[in-house]
C-alpha positions as CSV (number, residue, x, y, z in Angstrom):
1,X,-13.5,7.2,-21.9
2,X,-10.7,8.3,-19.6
3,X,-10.5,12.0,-18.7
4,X,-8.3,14.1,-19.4
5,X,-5.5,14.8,-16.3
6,X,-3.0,17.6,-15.9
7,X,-1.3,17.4,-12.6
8,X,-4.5,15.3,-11.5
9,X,-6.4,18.7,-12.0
10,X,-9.1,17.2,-14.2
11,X,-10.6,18.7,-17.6
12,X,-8.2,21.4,-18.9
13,X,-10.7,23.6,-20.4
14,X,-12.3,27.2,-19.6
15,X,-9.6,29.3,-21.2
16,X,-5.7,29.7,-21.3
17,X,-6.0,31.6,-17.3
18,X,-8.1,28.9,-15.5
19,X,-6.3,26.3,-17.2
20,X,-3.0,27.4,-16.2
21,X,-3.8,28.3,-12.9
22,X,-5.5,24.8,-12.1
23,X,-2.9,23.1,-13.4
24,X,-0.1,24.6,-11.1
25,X,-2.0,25.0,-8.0
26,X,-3.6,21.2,-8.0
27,X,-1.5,19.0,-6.0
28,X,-3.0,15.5,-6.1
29,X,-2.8,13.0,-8.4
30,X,-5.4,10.2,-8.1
31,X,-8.8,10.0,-9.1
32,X,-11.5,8.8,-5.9
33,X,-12.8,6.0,-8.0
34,X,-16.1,4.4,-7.9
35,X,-16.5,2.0,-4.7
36,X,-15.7,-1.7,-5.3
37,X,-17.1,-4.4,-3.0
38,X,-15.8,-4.2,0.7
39,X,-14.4,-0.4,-0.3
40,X,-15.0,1.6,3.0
41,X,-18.0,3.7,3.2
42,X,-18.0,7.0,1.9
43,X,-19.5,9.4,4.6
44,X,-21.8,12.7,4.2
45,X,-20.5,14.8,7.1
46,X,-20.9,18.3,5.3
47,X,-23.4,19.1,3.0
48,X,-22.3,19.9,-1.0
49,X,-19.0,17.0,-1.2
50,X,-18.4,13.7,1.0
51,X,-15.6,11.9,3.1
52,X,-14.1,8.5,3.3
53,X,-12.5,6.9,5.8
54,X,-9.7,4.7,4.2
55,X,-9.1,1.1,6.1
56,X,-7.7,-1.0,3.8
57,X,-3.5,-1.0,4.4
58,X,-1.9,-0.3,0.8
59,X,1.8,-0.6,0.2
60,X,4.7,2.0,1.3
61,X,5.9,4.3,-1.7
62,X,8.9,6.2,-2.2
63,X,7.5,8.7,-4.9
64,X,4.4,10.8,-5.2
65,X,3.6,9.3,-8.9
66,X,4.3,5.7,-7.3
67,X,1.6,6.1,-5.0
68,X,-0.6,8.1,-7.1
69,X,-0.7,4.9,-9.4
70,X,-1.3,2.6,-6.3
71,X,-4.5,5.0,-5.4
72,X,-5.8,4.8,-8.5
73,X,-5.7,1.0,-8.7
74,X,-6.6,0.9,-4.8
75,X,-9.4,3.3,-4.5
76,X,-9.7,3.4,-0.6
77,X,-6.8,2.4,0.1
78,X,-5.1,3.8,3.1
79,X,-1.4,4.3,3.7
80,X,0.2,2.1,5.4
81,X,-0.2,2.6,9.4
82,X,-2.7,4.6,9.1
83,X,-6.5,4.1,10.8
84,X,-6.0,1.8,13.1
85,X,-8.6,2.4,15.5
86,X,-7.5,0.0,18.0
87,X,-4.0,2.0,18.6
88,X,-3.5,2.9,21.8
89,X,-1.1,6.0,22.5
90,X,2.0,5.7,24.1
91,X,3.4,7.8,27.0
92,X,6.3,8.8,24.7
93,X,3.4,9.8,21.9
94,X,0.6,10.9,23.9
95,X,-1.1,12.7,21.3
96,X,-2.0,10.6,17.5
97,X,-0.9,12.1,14.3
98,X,-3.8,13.2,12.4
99,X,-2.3,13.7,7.9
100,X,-4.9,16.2,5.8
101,X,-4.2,16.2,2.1
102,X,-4.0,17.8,-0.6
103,X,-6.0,19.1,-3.5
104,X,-7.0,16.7,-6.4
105,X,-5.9,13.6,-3.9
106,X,-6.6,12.1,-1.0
107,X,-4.7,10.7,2.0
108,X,-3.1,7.4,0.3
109,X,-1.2,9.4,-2.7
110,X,-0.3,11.8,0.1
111,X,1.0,10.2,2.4
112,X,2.1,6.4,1.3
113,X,5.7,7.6,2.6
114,X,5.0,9.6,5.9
115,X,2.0,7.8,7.4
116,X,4.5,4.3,7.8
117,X,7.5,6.5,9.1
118,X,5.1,8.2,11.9
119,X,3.6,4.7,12.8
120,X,6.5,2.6,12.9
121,X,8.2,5.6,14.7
122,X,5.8,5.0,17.6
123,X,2.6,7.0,17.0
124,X,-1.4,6.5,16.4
125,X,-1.8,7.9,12.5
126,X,-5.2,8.3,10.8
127,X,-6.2,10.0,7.8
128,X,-9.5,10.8,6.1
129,X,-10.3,11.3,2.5
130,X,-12.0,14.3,2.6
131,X,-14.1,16.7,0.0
132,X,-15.4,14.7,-2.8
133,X,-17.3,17.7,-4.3
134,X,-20.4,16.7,-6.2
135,X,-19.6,15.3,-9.8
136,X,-16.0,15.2,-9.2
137,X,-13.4,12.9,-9.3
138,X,-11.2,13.3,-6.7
139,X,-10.8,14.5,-2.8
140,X,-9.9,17.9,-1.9
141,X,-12.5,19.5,-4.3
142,X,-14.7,20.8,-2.3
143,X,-15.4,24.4,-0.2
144,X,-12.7,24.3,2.1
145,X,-15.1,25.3,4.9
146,X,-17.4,22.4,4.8
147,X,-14.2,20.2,4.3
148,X,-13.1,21.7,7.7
149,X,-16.1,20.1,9.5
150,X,-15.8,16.8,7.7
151,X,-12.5,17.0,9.4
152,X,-13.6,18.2,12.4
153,X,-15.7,15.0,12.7
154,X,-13.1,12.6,11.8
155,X,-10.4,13.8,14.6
156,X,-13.8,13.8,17.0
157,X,-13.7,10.1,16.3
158,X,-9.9,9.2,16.5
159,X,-10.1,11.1,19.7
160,X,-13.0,9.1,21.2
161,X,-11.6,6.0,19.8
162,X,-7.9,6.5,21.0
163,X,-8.9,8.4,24.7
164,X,-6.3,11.1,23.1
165,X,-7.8,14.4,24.8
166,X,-5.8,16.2,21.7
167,X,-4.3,15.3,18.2
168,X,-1.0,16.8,15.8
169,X,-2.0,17.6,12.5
170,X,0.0,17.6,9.6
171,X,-1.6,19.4,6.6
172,X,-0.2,19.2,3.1
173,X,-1.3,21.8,0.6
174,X,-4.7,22.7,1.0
175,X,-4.8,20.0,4.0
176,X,-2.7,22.2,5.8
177,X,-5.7,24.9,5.1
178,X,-8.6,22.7,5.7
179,X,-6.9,21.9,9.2
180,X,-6.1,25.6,9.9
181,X,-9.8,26.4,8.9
182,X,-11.4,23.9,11.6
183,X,-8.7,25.0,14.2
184,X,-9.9,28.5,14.2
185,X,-13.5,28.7,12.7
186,X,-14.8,25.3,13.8
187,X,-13.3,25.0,17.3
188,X,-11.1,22.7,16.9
189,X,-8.1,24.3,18.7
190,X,-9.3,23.0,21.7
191,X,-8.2,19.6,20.8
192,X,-5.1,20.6,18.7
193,X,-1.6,20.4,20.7
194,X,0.6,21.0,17.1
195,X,-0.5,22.3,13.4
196,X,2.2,21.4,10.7
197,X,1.9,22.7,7.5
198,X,3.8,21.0,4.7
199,X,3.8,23.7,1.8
200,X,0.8,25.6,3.3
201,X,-0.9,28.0,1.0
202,X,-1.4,30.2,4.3
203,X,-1.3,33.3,2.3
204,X,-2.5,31.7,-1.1
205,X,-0.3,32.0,-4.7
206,X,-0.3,34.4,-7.5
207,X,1.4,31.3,-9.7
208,X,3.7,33.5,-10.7
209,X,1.4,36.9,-11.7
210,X,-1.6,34.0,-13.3
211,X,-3.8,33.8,-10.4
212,X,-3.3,37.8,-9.8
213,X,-3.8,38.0,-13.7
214,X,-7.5,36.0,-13.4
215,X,-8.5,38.2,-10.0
216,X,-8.9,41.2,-12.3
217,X,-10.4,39.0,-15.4
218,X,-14.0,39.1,-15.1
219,X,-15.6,35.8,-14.5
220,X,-12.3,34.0,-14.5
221,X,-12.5,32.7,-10.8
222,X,-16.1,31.5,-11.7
223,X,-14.5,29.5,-14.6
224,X,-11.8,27.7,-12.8
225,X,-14.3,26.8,-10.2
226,X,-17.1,25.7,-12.4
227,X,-14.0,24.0,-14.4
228,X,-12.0,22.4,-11.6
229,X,-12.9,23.3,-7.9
230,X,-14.3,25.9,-6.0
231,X,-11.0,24.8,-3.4
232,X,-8.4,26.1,-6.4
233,X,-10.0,29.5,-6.3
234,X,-10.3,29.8,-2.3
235,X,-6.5,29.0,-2.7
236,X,-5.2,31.9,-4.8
237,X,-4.0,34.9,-2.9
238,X,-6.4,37.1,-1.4
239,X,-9.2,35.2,-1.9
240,X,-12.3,35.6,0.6
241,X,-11.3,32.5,2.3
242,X,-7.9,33.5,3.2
243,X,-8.8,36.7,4.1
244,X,-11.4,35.5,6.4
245,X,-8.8,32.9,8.2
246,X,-6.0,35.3,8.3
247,X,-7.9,38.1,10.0
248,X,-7.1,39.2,12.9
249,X,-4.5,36.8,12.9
250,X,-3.4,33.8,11.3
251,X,-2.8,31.5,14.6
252,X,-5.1,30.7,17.5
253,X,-3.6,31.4,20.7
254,X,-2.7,27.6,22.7
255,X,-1.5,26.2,19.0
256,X,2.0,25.3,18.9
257,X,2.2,26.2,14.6
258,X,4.8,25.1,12.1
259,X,5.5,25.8,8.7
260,X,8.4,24.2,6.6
261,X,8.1,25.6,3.0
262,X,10.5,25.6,-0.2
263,X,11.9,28.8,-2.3
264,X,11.7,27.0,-5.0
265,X,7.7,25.7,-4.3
266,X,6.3,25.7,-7.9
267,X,2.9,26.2,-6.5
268,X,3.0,29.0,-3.6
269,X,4.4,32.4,-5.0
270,X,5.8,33.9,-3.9
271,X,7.1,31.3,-1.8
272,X,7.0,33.6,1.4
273,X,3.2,33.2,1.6
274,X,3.9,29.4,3.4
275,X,4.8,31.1,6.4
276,X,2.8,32.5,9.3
277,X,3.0,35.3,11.5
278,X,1.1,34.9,14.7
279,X,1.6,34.1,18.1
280,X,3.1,30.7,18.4
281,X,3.9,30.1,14.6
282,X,7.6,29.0,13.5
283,X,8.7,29.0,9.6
284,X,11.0,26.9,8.1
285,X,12.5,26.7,4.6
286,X,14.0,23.4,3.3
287,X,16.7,25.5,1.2
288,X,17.5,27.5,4.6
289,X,18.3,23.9,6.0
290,X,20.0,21.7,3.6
291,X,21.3,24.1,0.7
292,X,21.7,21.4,-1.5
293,X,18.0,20.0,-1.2
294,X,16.1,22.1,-4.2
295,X,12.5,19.7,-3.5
296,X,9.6,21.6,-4.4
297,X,5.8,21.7,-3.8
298,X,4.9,18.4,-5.2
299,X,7.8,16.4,-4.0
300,X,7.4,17.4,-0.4
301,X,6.0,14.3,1.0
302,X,8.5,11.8,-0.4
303,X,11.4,14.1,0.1
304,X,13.2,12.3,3.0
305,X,14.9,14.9,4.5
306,X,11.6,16.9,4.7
307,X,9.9,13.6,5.4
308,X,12.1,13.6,8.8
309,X,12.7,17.1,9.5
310,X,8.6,16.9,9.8
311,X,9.0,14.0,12.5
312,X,11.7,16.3,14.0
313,X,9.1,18.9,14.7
314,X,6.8,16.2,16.2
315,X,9.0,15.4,18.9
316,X,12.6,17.7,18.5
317,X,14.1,15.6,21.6
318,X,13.8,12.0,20.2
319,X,14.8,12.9,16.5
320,X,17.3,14.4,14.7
321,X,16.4,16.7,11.5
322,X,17.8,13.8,9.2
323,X,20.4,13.9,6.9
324,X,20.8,17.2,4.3
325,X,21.7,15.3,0.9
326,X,21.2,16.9,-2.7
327,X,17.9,16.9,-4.9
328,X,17.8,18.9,-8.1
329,X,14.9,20.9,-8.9
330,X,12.1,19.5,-10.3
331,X,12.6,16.2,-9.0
332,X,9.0,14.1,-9.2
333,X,7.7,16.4,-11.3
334,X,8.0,15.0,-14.9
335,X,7.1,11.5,-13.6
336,X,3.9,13.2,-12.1
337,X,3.1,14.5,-15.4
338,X,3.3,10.8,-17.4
339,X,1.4,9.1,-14.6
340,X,-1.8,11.7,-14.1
341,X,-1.9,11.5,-18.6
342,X,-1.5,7.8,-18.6
């Protein structure tokens, strides 16, 4: 029997608060399904969930529930450009692009749009698949913190296999936390030139007053991690996790950090919490630079302008921001919804 999928967030059970609160803040959309012969092999690098590295090429999309379909009739697929570990940087990109994903996902449904603009704009890409808890699904269900060495672990390799002394990473959702985490808890910032994150739940969401609603309930965090992930609830505002990254400070001196956020993010509120506030740290808001452009949370990574104002901050001297066109709010969203039901 097929499960049950809202937003890719898996059983909707536990009560009317979990259930809500899963539902917005999972991002993903594809189920990690069993292996199939010649799938690559799924790696324990952290003990309590496990990582894959993707290496078979799948197809470029244009829409998050276009490659979310792909995943889940590809499982292991990779997007397209990405792990290739006989690319060789170039002088004019030095450093490879490491892509972290989201929650409920993993790096093909993430990324099938900005993994082939990055390579065939000149870079080394790779991207891991990264907490499978135990019994779930899908990636980016797992503790955040054991994720961040399973990450750690993967960029150890690209580096050894590309001579790169340090990597870019470009985080979306939780990836954007997972690759915060390794920077400053795991030392990682020792081989990190530029953190970018994509709709970074730096300071967490209240999902409009929910997830502040189930802090105060008790037992309700238990039930939306016994229910869905223990990565949902180290996602809401204030929770220990965030508190522990963010404290002192949320940046690691010798980090170049960037932000690029939405006001109209149906996932971070409020939507101010993307944004960081150490040394080193710049924020930008897509509605701040193209008006016009009302792309949310889970339309992000196939939003083309956001898509190149991301390569932009990559390398600001060979590429322009892109071009500010109009996209109505809630674009991607209802065709999410069919596909993660269907």
């Amino acid at each position: 029997m097929e499960p049950d999928r809202t937003f890719g967030a898996g059983r909707m059970a536990g009560g009317v608060v979990a259930a809500c609160c899963a539902a917005m803040l999972a991002t993903g959309v594809a189920a990690a399904q069993p292996a199939e012969p010649g799938d690559p092999p799924i790696l324990g690098l952290g003990e309590g969930s496990t990582s894959q590295v993707p290496t078979r090429p799948g197809a470029v999309a244009t829409t998050h529930a276009e490659a979310a379909e792909y995943a889940e009739n590809h499982p292991g697929t990779a997007p397209a450009g990405a792990n290739d570990f006989s690319c060789v940087p170039t002088e004019e990109h030095p450093r490879p692009v490491v892509l972290v994903h989201g929650t409920d996902s993993n790096s093909y449904s993430d990324f099938a749009a900005l993994s082939p603009l990055l390579a065939e704009s000149g870079w080394c890409v790779f991207a891991l698949n990264f907490g499978l808890a135990p019994g779930a699904e899908d990636y980016g269900t797992g503790d955040i913190r054991i994720s961040a060495t399973q990450l750690g672990g993967f960029v150890d390799e690209v580096r050894e296999a590309t001579g790169a002394e340090k990597v870019d990473v470009v985080g979306y959702s939780q990836g954007a936390t997972v690759a915060r985490y390794w920077i400053a808890k795991r030392g990682g910032a020792e081989h990190v030139h530029h953190w970018v994150g994509l709709a970074s739940p730096s300071y967490g969401g209240t999902f409009y007053g929910i997830g502040a609603a189930a802090a105060t309930l008790p037992g309700a965090t238990d039930i939306v991690a016994e229910e869905f992930s223990v990565a949902l609830v180290q996602q809401l505002e204030g929770s220990d996790l965030l508190t522990e990254l963010n404290t002192p400070t949320d940046t690691v001196p010798g980090v170049r950090y960037t932000t690029i956020g939405s006001n109209v993010d149906e996932v971070i509120q409020p939507a101010g919490n993307v944004a960081l506030h150490g040394e080193g740290a710049e924020n930008f808001v897509v509605q701040e630079l193209c008006p016009q452009n009302h792309t949310g949370h889970f339309n992000m990574v196939y939003d083309p302008y956001t898509l190149q104002f991301t390569r932009h901050v990559l390398d600001p001297d060979r590429y322009a921001p892109g071009e500010c066109r109009p996209v109505a709010l809630g674009t991607g969203i209802p065709e999410l919804i069919l596909q993660s039901n269907s």
